[in-house]
C-alpha positions as a printed Julia matrix, in Angstrom:
98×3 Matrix{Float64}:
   0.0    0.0    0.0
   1.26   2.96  -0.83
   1.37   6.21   1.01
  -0.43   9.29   0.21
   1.17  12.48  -1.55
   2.32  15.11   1.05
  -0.38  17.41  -0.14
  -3.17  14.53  -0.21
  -2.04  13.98   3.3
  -1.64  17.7    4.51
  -5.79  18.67   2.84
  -7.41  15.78   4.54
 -10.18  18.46   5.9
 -10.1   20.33   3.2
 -11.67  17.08   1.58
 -14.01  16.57   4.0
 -16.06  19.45   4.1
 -16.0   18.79   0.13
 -16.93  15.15   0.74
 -18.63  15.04   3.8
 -20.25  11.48   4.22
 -23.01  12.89   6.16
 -23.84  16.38   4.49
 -24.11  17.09   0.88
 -22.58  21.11   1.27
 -23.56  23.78  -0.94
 -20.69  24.5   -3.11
 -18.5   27.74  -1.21
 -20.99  27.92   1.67
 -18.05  28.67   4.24
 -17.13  31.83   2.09
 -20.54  33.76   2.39
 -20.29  36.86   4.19
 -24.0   36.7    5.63
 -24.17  34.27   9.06
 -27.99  33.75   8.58
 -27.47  32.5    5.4
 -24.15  29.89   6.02
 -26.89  28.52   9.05
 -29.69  28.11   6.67
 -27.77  26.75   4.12
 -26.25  24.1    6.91
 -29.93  23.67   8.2
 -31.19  22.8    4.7
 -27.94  20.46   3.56
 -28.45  18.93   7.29
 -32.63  18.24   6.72
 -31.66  16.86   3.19
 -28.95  14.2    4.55
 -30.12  10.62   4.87
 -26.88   9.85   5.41
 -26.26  11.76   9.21
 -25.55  10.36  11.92
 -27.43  12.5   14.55
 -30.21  14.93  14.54
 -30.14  17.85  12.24
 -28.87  20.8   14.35
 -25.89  18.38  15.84
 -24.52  17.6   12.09
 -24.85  21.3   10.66
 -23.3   22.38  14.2
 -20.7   19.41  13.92
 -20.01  20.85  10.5
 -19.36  24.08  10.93
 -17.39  23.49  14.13
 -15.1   21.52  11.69
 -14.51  23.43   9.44
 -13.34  26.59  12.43
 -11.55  24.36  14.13
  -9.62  22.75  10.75
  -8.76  26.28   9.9
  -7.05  27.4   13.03
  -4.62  30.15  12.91
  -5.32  30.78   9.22
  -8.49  32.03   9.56
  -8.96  35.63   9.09
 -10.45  37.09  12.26
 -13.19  38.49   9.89
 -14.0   35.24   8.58
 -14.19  33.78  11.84
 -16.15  35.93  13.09
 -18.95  36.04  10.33
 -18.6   31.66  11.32
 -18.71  32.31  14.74
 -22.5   34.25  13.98
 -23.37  31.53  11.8
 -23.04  28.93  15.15
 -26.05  31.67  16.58
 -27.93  32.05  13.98
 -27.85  28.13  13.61
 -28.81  27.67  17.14
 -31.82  30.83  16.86
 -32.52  28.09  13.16
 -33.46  25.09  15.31
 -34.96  27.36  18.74
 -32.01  26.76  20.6
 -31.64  30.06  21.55
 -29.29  30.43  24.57
């Protein structure tokens, strides 16, 4: 078996939130600039899924909470703040307001 290509290896997560086994992602839906809409796009790939593991909210939240945490240092406070709003307006989505 043979091992995979240094940059195979290094954008694992990369392919996973283009792959996801349990969400089918809108194409660029970490990139939007509006929160409400990266939740409601999350809520609707999340309602769609036959494939999830665990209720709605907990995959889109899983999701997103990925993709933050995959991005680390990289991420552009701006960015992760506009992610950070889409983990409210996700929980304000499913009336999990806190």
């Amino acid at each position: 078996m043979s091992r995979p290509a240094a940059d195979e290896k290094r954008c694992w997560s990369g392919d996973v939130t283009r792959r996801s086994n349990a969400l089918d992602l809108e194409e660029n839906v970490f990139t939007l600039d509006d929160p409400g809409a990266i939740a409601r796009s999350l809520k609707r790939s999340a309602e769609a899924s036959s494939r999830r593991k665990s209720d709605p909210f907990r995959s889109a939240m899983s999701m997103l909470t990925f993709y933050i945490n995959r991005a680390g240092k990289g991420l552009p406070d701006a960015r992760k703040r506009v992610l950070e709003r889409a983990k409210v307006e996700l929980r304000r989505a499913y009336g999990r307001d806190v």
